[in-house]
N, C-alpha and C positions, 0 to 999 in steps of 0.2 A: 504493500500500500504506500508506504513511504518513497518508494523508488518511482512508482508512477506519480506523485503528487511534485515531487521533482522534477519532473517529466512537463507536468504541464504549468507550474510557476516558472520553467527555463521559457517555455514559449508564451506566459503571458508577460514577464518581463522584456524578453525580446522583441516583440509585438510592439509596433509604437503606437496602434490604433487601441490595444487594448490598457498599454502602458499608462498612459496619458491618463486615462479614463480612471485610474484609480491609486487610491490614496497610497503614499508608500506604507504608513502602517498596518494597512488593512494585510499586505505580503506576512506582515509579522504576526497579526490576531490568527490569520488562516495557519501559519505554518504549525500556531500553537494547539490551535484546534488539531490539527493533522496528528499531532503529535498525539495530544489524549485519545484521539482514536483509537491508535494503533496501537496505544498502551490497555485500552479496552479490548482490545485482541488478541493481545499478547495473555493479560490476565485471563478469557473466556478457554484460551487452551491451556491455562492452566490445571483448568480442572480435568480435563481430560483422564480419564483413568488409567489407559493404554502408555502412557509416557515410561512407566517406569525407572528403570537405569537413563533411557535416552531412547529416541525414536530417530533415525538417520535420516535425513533430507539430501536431495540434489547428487543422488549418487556418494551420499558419505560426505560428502565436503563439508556440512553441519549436521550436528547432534541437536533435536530441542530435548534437554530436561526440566525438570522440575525447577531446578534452581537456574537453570538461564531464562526460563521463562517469567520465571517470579524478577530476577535482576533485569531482566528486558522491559519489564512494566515500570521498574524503578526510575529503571533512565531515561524512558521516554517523557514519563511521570514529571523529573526533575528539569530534565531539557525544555520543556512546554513551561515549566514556572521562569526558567532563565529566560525563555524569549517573553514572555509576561513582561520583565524588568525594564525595558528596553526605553531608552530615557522619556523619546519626546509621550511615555503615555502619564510626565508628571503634570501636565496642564490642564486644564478644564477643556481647553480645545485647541485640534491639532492645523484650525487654519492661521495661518499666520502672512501679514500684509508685505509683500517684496516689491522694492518697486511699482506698488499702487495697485498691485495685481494680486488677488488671493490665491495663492497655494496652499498645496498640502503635499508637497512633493519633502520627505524628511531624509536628509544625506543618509546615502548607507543604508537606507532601512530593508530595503529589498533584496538586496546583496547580503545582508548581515540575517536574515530567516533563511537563505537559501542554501548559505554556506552552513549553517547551523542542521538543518537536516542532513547533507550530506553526511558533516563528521556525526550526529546521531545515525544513521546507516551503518555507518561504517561501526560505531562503537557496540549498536544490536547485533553486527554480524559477528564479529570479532567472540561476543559472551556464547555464541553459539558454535562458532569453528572446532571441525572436528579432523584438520588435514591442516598440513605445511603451507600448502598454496593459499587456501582458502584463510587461511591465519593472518598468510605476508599481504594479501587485498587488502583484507578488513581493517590491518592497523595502518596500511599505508591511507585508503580510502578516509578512516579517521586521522589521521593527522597530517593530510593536506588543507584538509579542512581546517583544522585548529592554525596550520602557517598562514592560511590566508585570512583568519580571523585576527592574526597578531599585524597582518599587515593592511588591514582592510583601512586604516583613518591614513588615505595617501599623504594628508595635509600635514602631517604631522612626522615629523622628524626622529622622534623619539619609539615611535611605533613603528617606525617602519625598519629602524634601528633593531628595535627589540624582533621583527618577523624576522630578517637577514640572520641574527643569531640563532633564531629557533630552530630556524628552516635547516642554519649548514649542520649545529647540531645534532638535528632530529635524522637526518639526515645518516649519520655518521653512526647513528644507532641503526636504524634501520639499513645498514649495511651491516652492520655488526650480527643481524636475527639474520640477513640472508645467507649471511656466511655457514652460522649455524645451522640454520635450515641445509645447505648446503653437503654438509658434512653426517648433517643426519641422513638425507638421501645417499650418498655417497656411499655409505658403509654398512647401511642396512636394504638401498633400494626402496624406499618405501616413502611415502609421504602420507597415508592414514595415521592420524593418533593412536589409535585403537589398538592398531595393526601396532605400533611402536612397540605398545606397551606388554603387547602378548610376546613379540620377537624378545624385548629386555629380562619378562618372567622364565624364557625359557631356555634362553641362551647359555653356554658353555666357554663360547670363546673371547675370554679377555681381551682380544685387539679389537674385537664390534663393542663391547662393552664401553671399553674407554673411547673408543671414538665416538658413537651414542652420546657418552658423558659430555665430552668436549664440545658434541655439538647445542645440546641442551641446557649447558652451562653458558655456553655465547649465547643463543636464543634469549636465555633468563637476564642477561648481563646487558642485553639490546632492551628489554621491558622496564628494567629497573633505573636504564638511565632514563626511559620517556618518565615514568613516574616520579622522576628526581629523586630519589635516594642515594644517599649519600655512598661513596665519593663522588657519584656521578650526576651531583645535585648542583654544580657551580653555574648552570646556566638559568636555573629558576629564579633566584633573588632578582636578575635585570631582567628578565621578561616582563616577571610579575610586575615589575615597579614602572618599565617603560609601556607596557600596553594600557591602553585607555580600562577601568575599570569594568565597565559592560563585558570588556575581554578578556580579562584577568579570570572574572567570574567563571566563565569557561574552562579554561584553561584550569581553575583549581581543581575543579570537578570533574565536569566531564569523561577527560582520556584516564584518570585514573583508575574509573570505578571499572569500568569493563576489562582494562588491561589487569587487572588485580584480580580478578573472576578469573579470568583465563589461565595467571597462574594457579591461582586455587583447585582448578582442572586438574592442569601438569603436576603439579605438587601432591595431590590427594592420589592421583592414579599410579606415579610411580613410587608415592610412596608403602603404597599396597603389592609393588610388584617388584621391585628389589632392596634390599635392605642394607647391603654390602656398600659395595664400591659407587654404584650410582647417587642414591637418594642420599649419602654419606655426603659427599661433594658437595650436593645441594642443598642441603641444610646446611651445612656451615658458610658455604654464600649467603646467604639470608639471614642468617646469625650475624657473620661480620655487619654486613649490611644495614642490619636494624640496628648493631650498637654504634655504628656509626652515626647514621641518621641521628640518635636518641642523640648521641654527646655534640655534633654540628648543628643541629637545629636549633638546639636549646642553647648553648654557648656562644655561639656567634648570632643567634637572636637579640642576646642582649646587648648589645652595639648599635642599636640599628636606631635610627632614627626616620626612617619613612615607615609609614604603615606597611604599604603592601611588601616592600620588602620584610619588614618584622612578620606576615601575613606569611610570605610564603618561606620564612627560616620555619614558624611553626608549622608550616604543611611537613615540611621534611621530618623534623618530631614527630609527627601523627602516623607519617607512612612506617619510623624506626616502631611503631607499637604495634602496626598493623602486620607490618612485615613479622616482627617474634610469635604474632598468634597462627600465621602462617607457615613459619619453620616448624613450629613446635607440632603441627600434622596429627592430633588428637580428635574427638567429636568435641571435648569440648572448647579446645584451642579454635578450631574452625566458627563454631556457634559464637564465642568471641570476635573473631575476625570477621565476620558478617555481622552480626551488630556494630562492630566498629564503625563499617564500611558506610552502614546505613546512617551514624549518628555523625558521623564526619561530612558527610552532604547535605546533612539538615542544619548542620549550626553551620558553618561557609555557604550556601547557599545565604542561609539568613544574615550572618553577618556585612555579606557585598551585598547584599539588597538594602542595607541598613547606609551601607557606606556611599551606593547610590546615589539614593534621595539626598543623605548629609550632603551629599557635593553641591546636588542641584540648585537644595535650599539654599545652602551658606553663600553660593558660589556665582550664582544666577539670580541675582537679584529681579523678579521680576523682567525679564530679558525674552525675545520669543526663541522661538526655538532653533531657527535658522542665524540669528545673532551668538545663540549660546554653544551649539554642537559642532556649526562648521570652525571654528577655531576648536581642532580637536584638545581636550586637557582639561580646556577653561574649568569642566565640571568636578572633575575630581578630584581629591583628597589626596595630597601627597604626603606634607608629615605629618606627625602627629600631633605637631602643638598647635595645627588648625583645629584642631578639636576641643582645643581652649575654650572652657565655660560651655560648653553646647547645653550641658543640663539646665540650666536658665532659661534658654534659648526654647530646645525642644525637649522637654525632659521627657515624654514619652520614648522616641525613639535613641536619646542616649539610656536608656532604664531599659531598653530591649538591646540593644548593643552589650549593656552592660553584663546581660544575663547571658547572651554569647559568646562573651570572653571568659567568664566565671564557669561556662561549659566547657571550654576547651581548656582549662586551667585544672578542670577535671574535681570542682568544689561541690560536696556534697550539698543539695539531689538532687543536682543537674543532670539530665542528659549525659555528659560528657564523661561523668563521674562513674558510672555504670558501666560504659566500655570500659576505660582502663582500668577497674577494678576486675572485671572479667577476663581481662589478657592478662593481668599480674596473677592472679589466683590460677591459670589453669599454668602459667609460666613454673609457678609455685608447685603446684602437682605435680609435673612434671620434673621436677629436680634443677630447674634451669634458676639457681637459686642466686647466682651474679649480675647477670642480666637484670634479673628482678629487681634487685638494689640498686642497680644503673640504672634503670626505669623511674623506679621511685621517688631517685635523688633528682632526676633531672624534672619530673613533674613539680618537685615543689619549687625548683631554680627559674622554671617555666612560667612560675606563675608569677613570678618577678615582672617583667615583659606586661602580661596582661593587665598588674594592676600599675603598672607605669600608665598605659592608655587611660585607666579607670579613672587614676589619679587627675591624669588632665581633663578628662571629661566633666568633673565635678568639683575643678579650680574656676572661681568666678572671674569674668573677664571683662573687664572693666569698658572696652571696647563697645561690649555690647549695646548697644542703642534701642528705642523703641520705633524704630524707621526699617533695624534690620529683620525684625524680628517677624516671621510666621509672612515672610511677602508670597510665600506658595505654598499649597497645599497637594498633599499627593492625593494620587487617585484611590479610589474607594478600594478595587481590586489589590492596588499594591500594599495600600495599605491593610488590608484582608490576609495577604501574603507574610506579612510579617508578624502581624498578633498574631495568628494560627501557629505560623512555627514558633514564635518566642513564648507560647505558652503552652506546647508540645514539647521544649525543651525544661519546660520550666513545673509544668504537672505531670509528667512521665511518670514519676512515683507514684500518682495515684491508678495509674490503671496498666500496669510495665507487663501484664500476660500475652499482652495481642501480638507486640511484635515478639518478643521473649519468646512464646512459644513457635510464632513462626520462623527465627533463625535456628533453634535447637532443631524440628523437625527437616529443614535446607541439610543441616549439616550431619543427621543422621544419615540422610536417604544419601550421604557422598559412600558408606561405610555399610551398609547392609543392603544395599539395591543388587 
């Protein structure tokens, strides 16, 4: 559904009879709608009975199971609230006077839904790949999409700065999976997963074994750099900080959640089917990997004086927690690492929808929309100590922000607090009892950082006027957007069985299907 709908906003974009004729927002309302559909889709074969371990599609190139399909509705779910955000919908109305003539033509808007389904395509196909080829599409498919979202504000120097870095990096990774892909073919013949993983349970001869490994540990080593995990995280802090926020947003989310599923595949399956020499390798990748992340995220966090850069040191943090509930390859280390996954898209998500609005408001004094977007930047939020006094200013959304950061800071009974109690405890049962304390120690260092932000948000600012104050208001939708999740992060405790029992059930069916 999604690849058709693509299909026909290329040719009503291209079309200058139909172009004309319609508003540029309206690309972004449709695309989001598109989206909940097909997330209505995804969810209705969920229920399906017949799925079992997995049902093969297209000749084996995709598996749909249970848990791709329940993640498949997530992301569509999440991608349809991101294009929601999309700035010019903070006005009462999107006509604005140019040269005496009424438009509604909003830069970017049409280009920026179009490109946003593609890398959602690509990132639903990706949660489903069950073969080599069909793996190298799906992530390249998602993240052309993401370099042309980092370079989408031409106008703009900094972004376009930050796409050229993504691009040769991403770039350099995804040579790095084909290599491995490469060498997987090469020594086994085979490009099905499936098929891998029966050849690795059954195999004898140590030189397919190690080359298998070799090539799967490059494959792993190509994901971990898209995901910015640390060592291979140094190009996240300047994307994040040079890309326009609307794209940051993306970029935080987005490619992570489905590339992380995918390992969660590979990791669960060979961790079932050898136990020696392969899955050995691979978990201590992931181990380095997450102490890494834990001790660079948190440590060079505190340094940081732009948000989104401070934003995306704590994404690397978050990914060192996600990554240990991943190594550690248990039912209940997994049932962690999908709650994780789920609470780490709800409070980001919400926090750059928060960080949004703050720009538009602060930053766009009553301004229209073609005055405030085409000088790409004007709207966002670069350091922190523009958030000086906001609590005066807007106190509701710094008091939702607030409860964001107290999430991610992991303070009890946030949201946040619940994951990393859940990856510490099952880290703990498992005997991984250093890490643990590495974890620990860095969550409370971590929370330094957040309440630095806190702290400026709720320093009065003398500045403030009664001219600057409340000159826009958000829309009812966005604003709908952000109480629901800031008080889903914020009363989870009262009702924690719904999703709780749906990740323990995902993570069993990996283990007894």
């Amino acid at each position: 559904m999604i690849f058709l709908s693509i299909l026909i906003l290329i040719v009503a974009i291209a079309l200058p009879s139909i172009n004309q004729n319609i508003r540029s927002i309206l690309y972004v309302r449709i695309s989001s709608i598109i989206l909940i559909y097909a997330g209505a889709l995804a969810l209705n074969a969920f229920y399906i009975q017949s799925i079992g371990s997995g049902i093969g599609v297209y000749s084996g190139l995709f598996q749909v199971t249970t848990i791709s399909q329940l993640l498949d509705f997530f992301i569509l779910l999440i991608g349809s609230l991101i294009l929601i955000a999309w700035p010019s919908k903070y006005i009462s109305s999107t006509s604005v006077r140019n040269n005496n003539i009424l438009t509604d033509r909003i830069p970017y808007a049409g280009e920026y839904s179009l490109i946003v389904l593609f890398s959602t395509f690509g990132a639903s196909l990706l949660v489903s790949s069950a073969d080599l080829i069909s793996m190298y599409l799906s992530i390249e498919l998602q993240s052309f999409g993401v370099y042309i979202l980092s370079t989408l504000y031409r106008d703009s120097e900094s972004a376009t700065s930050a796409g050229l870095k993504y691009f040769l990096l991403g770039s350099l990774s995804s040579c790095i999976i084909l290599l491995g892909s490469g060498l997987v073919y090469t020594y086994s013949g085979l490009t099905n997963l499936e098929s891998l993983y029966n050849l690795i349970s059954v195999s004898e001869n140590t030189q397919i074994l190690q080359g298998l490994s070799l090539g799967i540990v490059l494959i792993i080593v190509g994901y971990l750099f898209k995901v910015s995990a640390a060592p291979l995280h140094n190009w996240a802090p300047d994307v994040y900080n040079d890309s326009p926020t609307i794209v940051t947003i993306w970029l935080t989310i987005m490619p992570k959640i489905s590339i992380l599923i995918f390992l969660l595949e590979i990791q669960s399956q060979i961790g079932n089917s050898l136990i020696t020499i392969f899955s050995f390798s691979l978990k201590n990748l992931l181990l380095i990997s997450s102490l890494l992340s834990l001790l660079i995220g948190t440590i060079v966090g505190l340094a940081q004086s732009k948000i989104k850069r401070l934003l995306a040191y704590s994404t690397i943090s978050h990914i060192g927690f996600i990554l240990l509930a991943l190594a550690i390859n248990t039912e209940q280390s997994i049932d962690s690492f999908l709650f994780y996954i789920i609470q780490y898209s709800i409070t980001n998500l919400n926090t750059f929808l928060i960080l949004i609005a703050l720009g538009y408001i602060l930053k766009n004094n009553g301004q229209s929309i073609l005055e405030s977007f085409m000088p790409v930047g004007r709207g966002d939020i670069k350091y922190i100590t523009e958030l000086k006094g906001l609590f005066f200013n807007n106190p509701l959304l710094s008091l939702s922000l607030t409860i964001c950061l107290f999430s991610m800071a992991g303070v009890p009974p946030l949201l946040g607090f619940f994951s990393k109690q859940f990856v510490l405890y099952s880290a703990m049962q498992s005997e991984y009892y250093f890490i643990s304390i590495i974890a620990i120690l860095v969550s409370v260092i971590s929370a330094s950082y957040y309440l630095k932000i806190i702290k400026v948000l709720h320093t009065e600012n003398k500045e403030i006027t009664e001219d600057t104050k409340d000159n826009l208001s958000l829309s009812s939708l966005h604003s709908f957007m952000i109480s629901t999740l800031t008080l889903f992060i914020l009363f989870f405790i009262l009702k924690p069985s719904i999703l709780l029992n749906s990740t323990q059930l995902l993570a069993l069916s990996l283990f007894y299907y």
